[in-house]
PASEBA-1860 file (N, C-alpha, C; in nm, 3 decimals):
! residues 171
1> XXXXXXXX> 0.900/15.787/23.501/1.019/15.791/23.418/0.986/15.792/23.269 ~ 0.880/15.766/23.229/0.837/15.800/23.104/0.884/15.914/23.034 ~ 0.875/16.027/23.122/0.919/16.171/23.041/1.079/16.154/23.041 ~ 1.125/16.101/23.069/1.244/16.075/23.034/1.264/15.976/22.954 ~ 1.174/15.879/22.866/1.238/15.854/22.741/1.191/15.921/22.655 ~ 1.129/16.097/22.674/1.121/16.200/22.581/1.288/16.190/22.539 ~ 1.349/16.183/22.554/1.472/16.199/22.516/1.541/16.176/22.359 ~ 1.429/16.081/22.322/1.452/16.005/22.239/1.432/16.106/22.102
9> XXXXXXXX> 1.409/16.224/22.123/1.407/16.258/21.935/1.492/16.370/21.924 ~ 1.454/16.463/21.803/1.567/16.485/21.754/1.601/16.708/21.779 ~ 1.646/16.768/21.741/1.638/16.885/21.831/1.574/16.988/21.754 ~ 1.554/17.131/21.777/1.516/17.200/21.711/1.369/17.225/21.747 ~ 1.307/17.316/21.760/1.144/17.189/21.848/1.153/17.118/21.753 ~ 1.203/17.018/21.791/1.126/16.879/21.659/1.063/16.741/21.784 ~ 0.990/16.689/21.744/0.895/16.569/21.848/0.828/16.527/21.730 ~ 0.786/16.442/21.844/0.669/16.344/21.748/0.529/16.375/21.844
17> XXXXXXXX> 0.456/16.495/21.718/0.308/16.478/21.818/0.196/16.447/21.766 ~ 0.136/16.366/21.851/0.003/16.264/21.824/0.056/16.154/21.784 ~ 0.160/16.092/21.848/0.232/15.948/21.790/0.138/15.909/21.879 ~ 0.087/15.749/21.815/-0.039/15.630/21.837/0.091/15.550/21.887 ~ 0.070/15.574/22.044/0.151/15.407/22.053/0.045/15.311/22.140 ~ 0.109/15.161/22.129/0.009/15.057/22.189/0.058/14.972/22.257 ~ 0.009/14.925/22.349/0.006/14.812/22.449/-0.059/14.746/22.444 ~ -0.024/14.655/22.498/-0.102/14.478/22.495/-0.078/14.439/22.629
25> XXXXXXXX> -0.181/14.383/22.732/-0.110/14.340/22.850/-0.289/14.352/22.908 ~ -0.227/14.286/23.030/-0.331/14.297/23.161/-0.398/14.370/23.209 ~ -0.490/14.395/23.248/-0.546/14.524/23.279/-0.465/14.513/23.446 ~ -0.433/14.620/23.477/-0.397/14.641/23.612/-0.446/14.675/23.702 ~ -0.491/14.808/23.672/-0.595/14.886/23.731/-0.695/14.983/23.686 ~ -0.801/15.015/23.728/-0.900/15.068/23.661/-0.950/15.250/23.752 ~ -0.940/15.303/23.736/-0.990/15.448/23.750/-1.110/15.473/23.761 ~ -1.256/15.463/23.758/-1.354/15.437/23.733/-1.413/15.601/23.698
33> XXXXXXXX> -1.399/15.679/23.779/-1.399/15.791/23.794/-1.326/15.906/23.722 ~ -1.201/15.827/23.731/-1.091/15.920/23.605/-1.071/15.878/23.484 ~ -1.175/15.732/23.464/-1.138/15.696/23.305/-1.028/15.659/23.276 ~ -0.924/15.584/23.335/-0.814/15.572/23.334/-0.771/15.421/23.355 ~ -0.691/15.383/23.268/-0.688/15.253/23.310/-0.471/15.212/23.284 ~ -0.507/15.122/23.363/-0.298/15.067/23.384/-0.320/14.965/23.335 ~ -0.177/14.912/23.255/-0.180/14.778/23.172/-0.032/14.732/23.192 ~ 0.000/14.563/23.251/0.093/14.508/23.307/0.146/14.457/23.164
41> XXXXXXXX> 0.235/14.468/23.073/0.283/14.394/22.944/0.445/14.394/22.994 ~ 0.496/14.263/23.008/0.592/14.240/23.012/0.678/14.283/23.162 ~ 0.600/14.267/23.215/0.617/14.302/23.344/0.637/14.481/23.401 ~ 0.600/14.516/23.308/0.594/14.657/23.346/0.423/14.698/23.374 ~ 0.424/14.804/23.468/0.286/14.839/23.438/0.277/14.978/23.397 ~ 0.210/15.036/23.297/0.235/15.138/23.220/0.169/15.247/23.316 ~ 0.204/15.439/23.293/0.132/15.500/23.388/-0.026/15.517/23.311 ~ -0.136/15.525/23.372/-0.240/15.545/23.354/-0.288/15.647/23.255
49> XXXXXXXX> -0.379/15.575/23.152/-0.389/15.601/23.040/-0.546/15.645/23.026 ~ -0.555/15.760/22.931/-0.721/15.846/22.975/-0.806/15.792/22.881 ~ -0.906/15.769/22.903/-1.018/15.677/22.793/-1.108/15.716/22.771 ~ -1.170/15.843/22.666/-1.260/15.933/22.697/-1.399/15.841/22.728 ~ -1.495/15.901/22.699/-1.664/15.835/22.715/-1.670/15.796/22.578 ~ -1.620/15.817/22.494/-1.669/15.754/22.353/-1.634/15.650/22.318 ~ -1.501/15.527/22.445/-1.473/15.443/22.459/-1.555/15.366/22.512 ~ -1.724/15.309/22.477/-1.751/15.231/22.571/-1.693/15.103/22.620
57> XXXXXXXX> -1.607/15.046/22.548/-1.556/14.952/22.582/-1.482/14.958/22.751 ~ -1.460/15.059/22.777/-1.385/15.095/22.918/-1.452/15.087/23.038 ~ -1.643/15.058/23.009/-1.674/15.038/23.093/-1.752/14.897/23.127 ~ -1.680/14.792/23.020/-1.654/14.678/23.044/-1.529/14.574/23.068 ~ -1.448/14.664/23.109/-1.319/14.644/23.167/-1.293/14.599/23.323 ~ -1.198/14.467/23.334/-1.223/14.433/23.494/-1.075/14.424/23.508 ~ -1.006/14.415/23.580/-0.853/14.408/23.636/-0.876/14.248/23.582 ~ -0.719/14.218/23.563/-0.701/14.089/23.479/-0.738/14.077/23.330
65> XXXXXXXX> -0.824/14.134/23.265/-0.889/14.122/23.123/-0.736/14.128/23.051 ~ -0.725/14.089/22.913/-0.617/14.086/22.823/-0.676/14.209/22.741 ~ -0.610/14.333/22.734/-0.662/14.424/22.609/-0.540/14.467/22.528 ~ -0.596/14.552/22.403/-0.492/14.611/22.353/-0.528/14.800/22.347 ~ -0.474/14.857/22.398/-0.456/14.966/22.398/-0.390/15.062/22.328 ~ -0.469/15.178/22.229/-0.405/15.256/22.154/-0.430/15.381/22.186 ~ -0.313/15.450/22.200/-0.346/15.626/22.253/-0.231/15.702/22.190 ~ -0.239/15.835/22.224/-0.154/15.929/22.152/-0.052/15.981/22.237
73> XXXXXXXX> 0.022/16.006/22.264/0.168/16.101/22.324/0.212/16.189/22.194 ~ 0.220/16.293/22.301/0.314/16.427/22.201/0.468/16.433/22.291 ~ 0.531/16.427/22.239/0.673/16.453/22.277/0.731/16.547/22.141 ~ 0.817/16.649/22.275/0.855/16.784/22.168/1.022/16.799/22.279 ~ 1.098/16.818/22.168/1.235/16.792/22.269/1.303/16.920/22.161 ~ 1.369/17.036/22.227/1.424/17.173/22.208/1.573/17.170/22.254 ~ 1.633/17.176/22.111/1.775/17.237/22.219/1.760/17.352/22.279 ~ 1.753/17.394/22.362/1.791/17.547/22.413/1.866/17.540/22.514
81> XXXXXXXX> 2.025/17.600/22.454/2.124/17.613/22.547/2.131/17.745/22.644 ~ 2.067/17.823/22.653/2.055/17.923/22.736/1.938/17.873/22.844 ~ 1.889/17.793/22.845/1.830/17.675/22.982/1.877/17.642/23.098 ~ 1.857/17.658/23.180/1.917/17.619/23.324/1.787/17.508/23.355 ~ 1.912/17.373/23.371/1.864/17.265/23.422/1.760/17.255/23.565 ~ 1.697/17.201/23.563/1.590/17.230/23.685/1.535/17.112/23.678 ~ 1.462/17.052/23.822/1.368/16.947/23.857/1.229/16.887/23.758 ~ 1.206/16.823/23.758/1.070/16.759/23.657/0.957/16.887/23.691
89> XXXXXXXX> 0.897/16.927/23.608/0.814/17.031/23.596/0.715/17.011/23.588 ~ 0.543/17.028/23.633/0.429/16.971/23.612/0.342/17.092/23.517 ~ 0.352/17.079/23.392/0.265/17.191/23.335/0.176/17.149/23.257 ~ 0.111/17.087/23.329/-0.092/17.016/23.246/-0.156/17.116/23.268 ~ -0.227/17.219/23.396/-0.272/17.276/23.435/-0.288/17.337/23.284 ~ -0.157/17.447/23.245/-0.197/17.518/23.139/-0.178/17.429/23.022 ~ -0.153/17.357/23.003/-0.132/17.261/22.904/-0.331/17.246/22.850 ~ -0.367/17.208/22.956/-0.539/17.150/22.954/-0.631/17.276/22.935
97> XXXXXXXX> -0.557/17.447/22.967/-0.640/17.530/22.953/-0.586/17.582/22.841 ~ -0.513/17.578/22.777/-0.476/17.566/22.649/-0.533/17.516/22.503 ~ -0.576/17.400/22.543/-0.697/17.314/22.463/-0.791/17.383/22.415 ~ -0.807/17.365/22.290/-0.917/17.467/22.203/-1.020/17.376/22.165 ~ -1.023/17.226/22.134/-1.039/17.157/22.035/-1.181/17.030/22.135 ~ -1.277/17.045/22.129/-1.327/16.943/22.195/-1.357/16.783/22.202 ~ -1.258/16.783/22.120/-1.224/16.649/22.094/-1.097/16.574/22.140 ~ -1.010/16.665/22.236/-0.847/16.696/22.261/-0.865/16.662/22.393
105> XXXXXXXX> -0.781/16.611/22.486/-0.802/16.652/22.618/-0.650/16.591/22.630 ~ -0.610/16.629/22.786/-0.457/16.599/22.797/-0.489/16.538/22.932 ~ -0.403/16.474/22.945/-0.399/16.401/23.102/-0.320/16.419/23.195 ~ -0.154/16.435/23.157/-0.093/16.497/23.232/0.045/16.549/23.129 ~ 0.094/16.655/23.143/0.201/16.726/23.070/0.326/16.790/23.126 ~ 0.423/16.705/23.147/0.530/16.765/23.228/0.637/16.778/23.124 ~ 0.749/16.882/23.211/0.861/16.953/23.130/1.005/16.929/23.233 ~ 1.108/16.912/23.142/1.222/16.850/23.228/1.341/16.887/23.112
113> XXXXXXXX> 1.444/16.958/23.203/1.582/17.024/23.097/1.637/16.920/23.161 ~ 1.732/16.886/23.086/1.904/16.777/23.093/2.016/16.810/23.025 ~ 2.098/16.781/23.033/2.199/16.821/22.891/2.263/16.671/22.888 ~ 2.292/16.656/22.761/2.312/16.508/22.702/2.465/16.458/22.694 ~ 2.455/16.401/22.725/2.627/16.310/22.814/2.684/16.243/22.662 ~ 2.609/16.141/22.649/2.643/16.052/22.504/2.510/16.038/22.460 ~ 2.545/16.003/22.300/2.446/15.924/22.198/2.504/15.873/22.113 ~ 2.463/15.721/22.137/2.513/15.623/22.046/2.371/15.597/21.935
121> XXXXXXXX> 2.397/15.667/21.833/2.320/15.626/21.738/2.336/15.466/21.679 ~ 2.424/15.439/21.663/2.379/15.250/21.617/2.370/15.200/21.724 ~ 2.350/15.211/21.845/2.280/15.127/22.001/2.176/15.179/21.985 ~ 2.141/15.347/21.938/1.962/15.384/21.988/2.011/15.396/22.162 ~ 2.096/15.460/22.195/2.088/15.484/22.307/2.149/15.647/22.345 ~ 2.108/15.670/22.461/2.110/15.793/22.471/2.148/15.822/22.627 ~ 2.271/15.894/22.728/2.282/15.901/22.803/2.277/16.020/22.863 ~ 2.244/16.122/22.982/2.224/16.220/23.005/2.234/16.267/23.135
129> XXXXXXXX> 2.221/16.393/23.215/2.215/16.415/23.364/2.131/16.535/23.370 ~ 2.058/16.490/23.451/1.969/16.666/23.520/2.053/16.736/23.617 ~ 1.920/16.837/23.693/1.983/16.965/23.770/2.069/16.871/23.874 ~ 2.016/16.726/23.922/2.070/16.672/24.024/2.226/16.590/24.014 ~ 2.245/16.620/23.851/2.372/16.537/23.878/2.367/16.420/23.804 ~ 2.260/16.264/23.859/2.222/16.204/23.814/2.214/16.115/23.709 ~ 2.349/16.057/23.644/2.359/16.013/23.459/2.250/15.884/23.464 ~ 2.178/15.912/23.377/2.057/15.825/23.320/2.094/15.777/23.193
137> XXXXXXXX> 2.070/15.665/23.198/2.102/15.581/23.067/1.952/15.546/22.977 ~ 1.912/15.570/22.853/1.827/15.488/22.776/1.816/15.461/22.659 ~ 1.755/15.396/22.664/1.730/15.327/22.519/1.621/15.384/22.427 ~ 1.651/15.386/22.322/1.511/15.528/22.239/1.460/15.435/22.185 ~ 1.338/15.419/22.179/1.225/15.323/22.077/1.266/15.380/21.954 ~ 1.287/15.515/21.880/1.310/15.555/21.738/1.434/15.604/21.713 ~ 1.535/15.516/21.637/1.698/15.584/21.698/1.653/15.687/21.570 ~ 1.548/15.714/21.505/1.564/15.877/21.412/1.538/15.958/21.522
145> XXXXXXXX> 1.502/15.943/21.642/1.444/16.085/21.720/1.640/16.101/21.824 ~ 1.755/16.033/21.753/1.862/16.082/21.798/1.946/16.146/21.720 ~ 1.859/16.156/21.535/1.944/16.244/21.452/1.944/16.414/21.538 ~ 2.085/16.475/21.499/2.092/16.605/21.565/2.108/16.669/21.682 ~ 2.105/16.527/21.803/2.107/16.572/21.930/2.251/16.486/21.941 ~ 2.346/16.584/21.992/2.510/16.575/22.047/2.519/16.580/22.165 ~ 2.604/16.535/22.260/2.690/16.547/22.370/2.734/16.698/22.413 ~ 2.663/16.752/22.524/2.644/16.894/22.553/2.562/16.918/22.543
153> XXXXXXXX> 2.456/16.941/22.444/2.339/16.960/22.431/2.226/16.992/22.575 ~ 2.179/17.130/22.578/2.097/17.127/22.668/1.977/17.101/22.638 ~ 1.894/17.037/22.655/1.767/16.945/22.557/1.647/16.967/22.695 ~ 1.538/17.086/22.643/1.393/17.098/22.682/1.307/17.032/22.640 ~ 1.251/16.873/22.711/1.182/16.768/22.695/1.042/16.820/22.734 ~ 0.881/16.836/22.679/0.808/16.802/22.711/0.742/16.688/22.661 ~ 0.646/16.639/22.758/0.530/16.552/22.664/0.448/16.548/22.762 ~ 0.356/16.482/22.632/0.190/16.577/22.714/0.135/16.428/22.675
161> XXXXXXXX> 0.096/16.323/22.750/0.000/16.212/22.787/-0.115/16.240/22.764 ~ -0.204/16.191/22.662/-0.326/16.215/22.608/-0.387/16.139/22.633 ~ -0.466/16.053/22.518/-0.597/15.978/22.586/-0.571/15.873/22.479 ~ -0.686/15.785/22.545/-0.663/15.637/22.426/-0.759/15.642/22.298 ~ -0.720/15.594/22.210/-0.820/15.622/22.064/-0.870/15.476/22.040 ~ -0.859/15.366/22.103/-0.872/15.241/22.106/-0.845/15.155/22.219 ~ -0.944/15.100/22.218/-0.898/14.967/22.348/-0.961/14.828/22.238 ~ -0.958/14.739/22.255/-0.998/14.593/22.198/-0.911/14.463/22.249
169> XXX> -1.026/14.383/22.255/-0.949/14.264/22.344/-0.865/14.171/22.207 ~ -0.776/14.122/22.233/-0.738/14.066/22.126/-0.783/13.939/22.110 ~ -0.779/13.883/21.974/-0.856/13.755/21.907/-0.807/13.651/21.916
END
């Protein structure tokens, strides 16, 4: 459900990409193989987060440890009303062969149309329905990523899950 609080910004391609966000929490689970690690903060456990090799810290990581985790998300949200609503979309494949940059890597990149029910800009909330019908209610971490997006609105959400630029245990 993550790609669905893409919801949260504002229209036009406009997103926020290479936003650093962070967690603090438990280690949950560890990937060993995929470099990937889950973190329990507040009773959530976040989806699995990519930690390149230049993180050695990741391979002193045990389930239970307290860390803090910093990584990047791109979220890019499009009005385009000539869109026909459709199911959650999985497009990493070309997303990852896309990548020019060897310092870049993506982890997973999915795409999802809705059209937008309400937005209450002084709540920071945002309500909506997909191809299924479905009204979803949320709450936007940045009520600026709800300047410009109205009620009707057919809104093309991607975001593309990147990798972590930091792990450190806290002091």
């Amino acid at each position: 459900m993550l790609v669905l609080l893409a919801l949260l910004l504002a229209q036009q391609p406009a997103g926020v990409t290479q936003q650093v966000s962070e967690v603090t929490g438990q280690v949950d689970r560890i990937d060993r193989s995929g470099r990937t690690v889950s973190i329990t903060s507040a009773g959530v456990v976040s989806a699995p987060i990519y930690a390149g090799p230049d993180l050695a810290i990741f391979d002193q990581l045990s389930s239970g440890d307290i860390v803090t985790v910093r990584y990047y998300d791109s979220i890019v949200v499009e009005v385009t009303p000539r869109e026909r609503m459709k199911p959650l979309e999985d497009t990493t494949r070309a997303a990852q062969e896309a990548v020019t940059r060897p310092d870049a890597g993506i982890l997973q990149q999915t795409r999802l149309v809705v059209t937008i029910d309400a937005v209450d800009a002084a709540k920071a909330t945002v309500t909506y329905h997909g191809f299924d019908n479905r009204r979803v209610f949320r709450v936007v971490r940045d009520p600026r990523l709800l300047e410009g997006v109205k009620p009707g609105d057919v809104v093309t959400i991607t975001y593309t899950r990147a990798q972590a630029v930091a792990i450190s245990r806290p002091q």
